[in-house]
N, C-alpha and C positions, 0 to 999 in steps of 0.2 A: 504494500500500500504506500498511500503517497505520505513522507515525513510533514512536518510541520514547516512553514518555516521554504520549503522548497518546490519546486514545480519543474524538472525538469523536462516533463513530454511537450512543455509549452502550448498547451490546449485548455480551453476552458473546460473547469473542473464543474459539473454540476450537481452539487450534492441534492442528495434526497431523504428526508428522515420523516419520521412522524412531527415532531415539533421544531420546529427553528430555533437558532441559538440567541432569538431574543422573543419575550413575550409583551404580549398588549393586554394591556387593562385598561377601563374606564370607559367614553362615550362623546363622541362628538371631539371639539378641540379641546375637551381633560385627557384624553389619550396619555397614558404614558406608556413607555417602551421601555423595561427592562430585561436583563441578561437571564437567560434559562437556565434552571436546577439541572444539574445531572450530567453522566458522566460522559456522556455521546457530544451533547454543547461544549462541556469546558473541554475534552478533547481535541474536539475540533474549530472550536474559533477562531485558535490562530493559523490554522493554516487559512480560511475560511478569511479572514481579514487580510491578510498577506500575500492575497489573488484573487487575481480578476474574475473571480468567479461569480455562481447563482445559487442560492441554498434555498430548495422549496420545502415546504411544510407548512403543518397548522401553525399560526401564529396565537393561539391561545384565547381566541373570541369566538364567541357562536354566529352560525351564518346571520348575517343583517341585509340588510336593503344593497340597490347597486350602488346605491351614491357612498356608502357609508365602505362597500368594497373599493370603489376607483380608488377613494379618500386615500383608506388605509395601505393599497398596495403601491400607488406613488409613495408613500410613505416611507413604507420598506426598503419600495426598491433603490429609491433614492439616497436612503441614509445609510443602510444594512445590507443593500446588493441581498434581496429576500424575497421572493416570491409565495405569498399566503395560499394555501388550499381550505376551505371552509369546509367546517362538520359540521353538520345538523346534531341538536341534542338526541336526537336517536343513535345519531353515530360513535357520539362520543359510551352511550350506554351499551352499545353492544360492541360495537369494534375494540374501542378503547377499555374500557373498563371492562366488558367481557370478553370476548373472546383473545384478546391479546394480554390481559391481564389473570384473567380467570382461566384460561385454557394455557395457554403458552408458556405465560411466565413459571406459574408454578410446576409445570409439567416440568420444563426445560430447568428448573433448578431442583430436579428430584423433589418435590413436594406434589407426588402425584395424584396423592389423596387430598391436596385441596383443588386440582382439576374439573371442570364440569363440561360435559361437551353437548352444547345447544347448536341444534342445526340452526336455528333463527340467529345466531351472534356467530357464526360461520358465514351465514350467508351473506351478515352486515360486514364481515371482517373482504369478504371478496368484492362486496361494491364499494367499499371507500378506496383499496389497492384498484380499482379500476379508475375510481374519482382522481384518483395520483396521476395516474399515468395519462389519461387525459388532461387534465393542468402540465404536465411536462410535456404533452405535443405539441401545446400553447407555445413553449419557448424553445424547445429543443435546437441544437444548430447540428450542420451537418457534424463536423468534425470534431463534438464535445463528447466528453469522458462521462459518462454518469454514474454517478459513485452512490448506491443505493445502502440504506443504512437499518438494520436493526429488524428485529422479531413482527413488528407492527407489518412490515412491507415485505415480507418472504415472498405474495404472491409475483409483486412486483417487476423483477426483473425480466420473467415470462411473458408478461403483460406487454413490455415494453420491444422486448425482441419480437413478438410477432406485427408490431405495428411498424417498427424499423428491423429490420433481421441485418442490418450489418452497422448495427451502432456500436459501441466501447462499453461496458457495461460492468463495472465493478459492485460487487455486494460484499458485504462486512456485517458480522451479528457480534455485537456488544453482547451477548449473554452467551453461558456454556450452550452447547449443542450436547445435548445428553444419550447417552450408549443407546445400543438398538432394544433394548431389553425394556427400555422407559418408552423410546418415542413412536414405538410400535404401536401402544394405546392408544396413542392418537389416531383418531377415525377420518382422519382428511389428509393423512402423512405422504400419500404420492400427489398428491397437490401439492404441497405445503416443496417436499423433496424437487417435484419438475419446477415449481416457480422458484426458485434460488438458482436451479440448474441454467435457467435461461441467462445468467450473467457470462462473461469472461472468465473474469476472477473472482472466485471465492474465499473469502479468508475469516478467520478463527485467533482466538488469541493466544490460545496454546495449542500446543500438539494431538494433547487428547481430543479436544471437541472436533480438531481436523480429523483425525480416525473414524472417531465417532460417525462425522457426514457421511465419510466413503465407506466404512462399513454398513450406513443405510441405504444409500445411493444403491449398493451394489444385491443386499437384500431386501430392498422392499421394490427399487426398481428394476435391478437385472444391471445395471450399470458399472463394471469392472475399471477399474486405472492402475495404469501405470507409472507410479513415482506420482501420484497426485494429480495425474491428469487423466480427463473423463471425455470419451468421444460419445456423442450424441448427437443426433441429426445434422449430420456432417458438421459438426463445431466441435473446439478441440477447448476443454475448459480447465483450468488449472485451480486445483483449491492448495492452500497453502498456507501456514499460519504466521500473523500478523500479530506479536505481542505489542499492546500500542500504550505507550508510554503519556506524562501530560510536556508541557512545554516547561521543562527543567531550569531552564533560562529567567522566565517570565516571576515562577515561583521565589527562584533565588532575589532575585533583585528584590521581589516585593518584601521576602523575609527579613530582609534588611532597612526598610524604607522606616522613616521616621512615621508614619500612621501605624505601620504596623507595631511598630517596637513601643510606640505611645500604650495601644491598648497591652502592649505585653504587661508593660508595665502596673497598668492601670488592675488587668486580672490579678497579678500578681499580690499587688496592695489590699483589693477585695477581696480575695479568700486568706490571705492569712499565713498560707500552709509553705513549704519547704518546696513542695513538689508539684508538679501539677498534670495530672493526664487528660487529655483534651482527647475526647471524635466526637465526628461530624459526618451522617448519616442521614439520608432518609428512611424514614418511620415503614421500614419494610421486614419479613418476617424472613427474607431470607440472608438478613445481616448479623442477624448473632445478637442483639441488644440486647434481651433477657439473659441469655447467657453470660453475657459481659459484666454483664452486672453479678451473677452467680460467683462469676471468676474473681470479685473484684473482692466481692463478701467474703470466700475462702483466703483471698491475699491477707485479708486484714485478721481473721482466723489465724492463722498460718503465723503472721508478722505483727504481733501485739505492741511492739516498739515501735510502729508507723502510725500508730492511733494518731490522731492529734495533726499530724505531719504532711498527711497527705490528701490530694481531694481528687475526684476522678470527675470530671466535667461533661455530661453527654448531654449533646444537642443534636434534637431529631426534627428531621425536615417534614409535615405532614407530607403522606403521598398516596392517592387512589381511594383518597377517603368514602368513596361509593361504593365499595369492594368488602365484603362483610370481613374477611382475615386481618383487613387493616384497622377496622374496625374493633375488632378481639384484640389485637397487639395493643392499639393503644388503650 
């Protein structure tokens, strides 16, 4: 995949994800535009800012009127190099919050038993990945890379090679790809398997979930490779893994910046303690937070001379608050 920071193929890069790497709140000219949670945005911003590129997705508002679309997609595009795709609150209820949240996610992080599989939030999960790729015909150019991103848009890359069958088409999934033994359950898995497969490149962040694909590829589809690469309908596809790092660079400097070292400071002074352990988390259940907190109880068990001493600081981001499990956690 493409580093941060570089663009050596010299082509516009057009990324694709469920949310763009800045979100809108408010109405009319109170609009504000702020920087999106999570790990797909801060990943990618900087390369994302640092090329002449086009980043499409929801911008974080429910569909509205045309005037209130022109508004806001000059908006975007003008300031953020952004292209909005609108959800209906239908869409965000079954695409979003089920079937890509309530099917996928927890499937593909081994928590298979909180999986539910609704043909009605399947079939929403196929018309928004079709809503996409229609908005991306909208602006497509010949000789652009489209770098499709994440578990929401699996069907997508399919989508888009049969409407262009010789465009550049990279996919990446920010989450494990889980063995055959889990993703077998899934009752839509040769879709789900042939729309990834429509891309170029495929990429994984470790090795295992790279196995993982071409071990599915090959039993649920018949699809064999050689060294990671998969021949299907005369296309020759390379999956490969992409451990993807944040901008190492951007972090340093800011750890050092007089705002930040102000609030070090400033924590420091209000809690009191010698030590200090700080994360920072969204309010998901497959981050360990209860447990962290278990591990933190046994530390102090364990280490009865850090009483007093120590403070473990967790801040959790609300996320999927419509989603009954996140509901439970918190």
């Amino acid at each position: 995949m493409i580093s941060p920071k570089t663009n050596p193929i010299n082509k516009r890069v057009v990324i694709v994800s469920n949310r763009l790497p800045v979100s809108v709140t408010g109405e009319g000219d109170a609009k504000k535009i702020t920087p999106s949670v999570g790990g797909l945005a801060t990943g990618l911003s900087s390369f994302h800012q640092d090329n002449d590129g086009l980043w499409v997705g929801w911008p974080g508002l429910i569909e509205g009127s045309g005037q209130r679309k022109a508004q806001l997609e000059t908006l975007l595009l003008d300031h953020h190099n952004c292209l909005p795709v609108y959800l209906t609150d239908n869409d965000l209820k079954k695409y979003y919050h089920g079937f890509s949240n309530r099917t996928l996610w927890p499937l593909f992080h081994y928590f298979s038993t909180y999986s539910t599989y609704d043909v009605t939030e399947w079939e929403s999960y196929k018309k928004v990945n079709e809503k996409f790729c229609r908005r991306l015909l909208e602006v497509v150019q010949k000789d652009d890379l489209i770098w499709v991103h994440d578990y929401q848009l699996m069907l997508l890359p399919a989508l888009i090679r049969k409407e262009i069958p010789d465009a550049t088409i990279g996919f990446f999934l920010h989450i494990p790809f889980p063995s055959y033994e889990i993703f077998r359950n899934l009752p839509w898995r040769e879709e789900i398997l042939s729309g990834v497969l429509g891309a170029d490149l495929v990429g994984f962040h470790t090795y295992d979930y790279t196995r993982h694909f071409l071990s599915c590829a090959l039993r649920i589809l018949g699809k064999d490779h050689t060294y990671g690469q998969v021949v299907t309908d005369d296309r020759l596809i390379k999956v490969d893994t992409f451990p993807m790092g944040i901008d190492a660079e951007k972090y340093m400097e800011a750890s050092v910046s007089k705002p930040v070292l102000k609030e070090v400071h400033s924590l420091q002074k209000k809690l009191g303690t010698e030590k200090i352990i700080l994360s920072v988390d969204r309010l998901d259940f497959t981050k360990g937070i209860p447990e962290r907190l278990k591990a933190f109880e046994l530390f102090l068990d364990r280490n009865p001379q850090w009483h007093g001493r120590i403070t473990y600081l967790l801040l959790c981001v609300p996320s999927r608050t419509q989603v009954h499990e996140y509901k439970l956690l918190k």
